[in-house]
N, C-alpha and C positions, 0 to 999 in steps of 0.2 A: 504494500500500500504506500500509496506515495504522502509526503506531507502538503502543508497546507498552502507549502511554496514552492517551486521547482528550487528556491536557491537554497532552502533548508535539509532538499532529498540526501544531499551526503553527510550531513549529520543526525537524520535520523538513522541512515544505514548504517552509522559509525555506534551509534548508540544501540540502537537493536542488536550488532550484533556482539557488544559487551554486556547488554545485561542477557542476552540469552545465552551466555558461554557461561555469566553468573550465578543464571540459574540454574541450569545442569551442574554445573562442576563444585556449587560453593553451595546456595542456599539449599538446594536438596537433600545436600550433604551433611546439615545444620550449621553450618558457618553463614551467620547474616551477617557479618561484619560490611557494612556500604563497601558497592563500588562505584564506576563509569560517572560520579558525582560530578566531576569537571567536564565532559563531554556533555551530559544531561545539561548544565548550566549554559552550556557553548547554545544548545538543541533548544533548549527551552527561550533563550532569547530570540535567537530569530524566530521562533513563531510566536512571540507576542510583538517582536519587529513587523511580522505579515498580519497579526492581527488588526493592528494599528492602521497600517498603510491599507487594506479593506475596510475599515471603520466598523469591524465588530468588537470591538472593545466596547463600544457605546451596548451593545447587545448584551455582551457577557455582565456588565455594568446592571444593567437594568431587570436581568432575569435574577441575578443576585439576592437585587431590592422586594422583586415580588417572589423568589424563593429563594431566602438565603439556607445556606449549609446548617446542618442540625449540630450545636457545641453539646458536650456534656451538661453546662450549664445552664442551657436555654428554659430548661423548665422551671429555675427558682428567678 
């Protein structure tokens, strides 16, 4: 699957395929110790870099407001 940018496609592929050699070789194995966390950060900006320049940031913004994410503490 491709990303949300064509300019982001080599760093999700760089990223997919560190955390899936992670998952097999380390978390399966019981070692979560993090990894790929600097590539992820690399991956994770430019698609909020693409979100931006399409103007779904205003979307993600706004779906938020009318459903935000459930905290532990939401009920007191």
């Amino acid at each position: 699957m491709s990303s949300i940018s064509p300019e982001c496609n080599d760093l999700k592929k760089t990223y997919d395929d560190c955390f899936n050699k992670w998952y097999a070789t380390k978390f399966l194995q019981g070692d979560t110790t993090p990894a790929c966390e600097e590539i992820f950060t690399l991956y994770r900006a430019c698609i909020w870099r693409a979100i931006k320049e399409k103007n779904l940031d205003t979307l993600i913004a706004d779906a938020r407001k009318e459903k935000p994410f459930d905290t532990p503490d939401a009920g007191q």
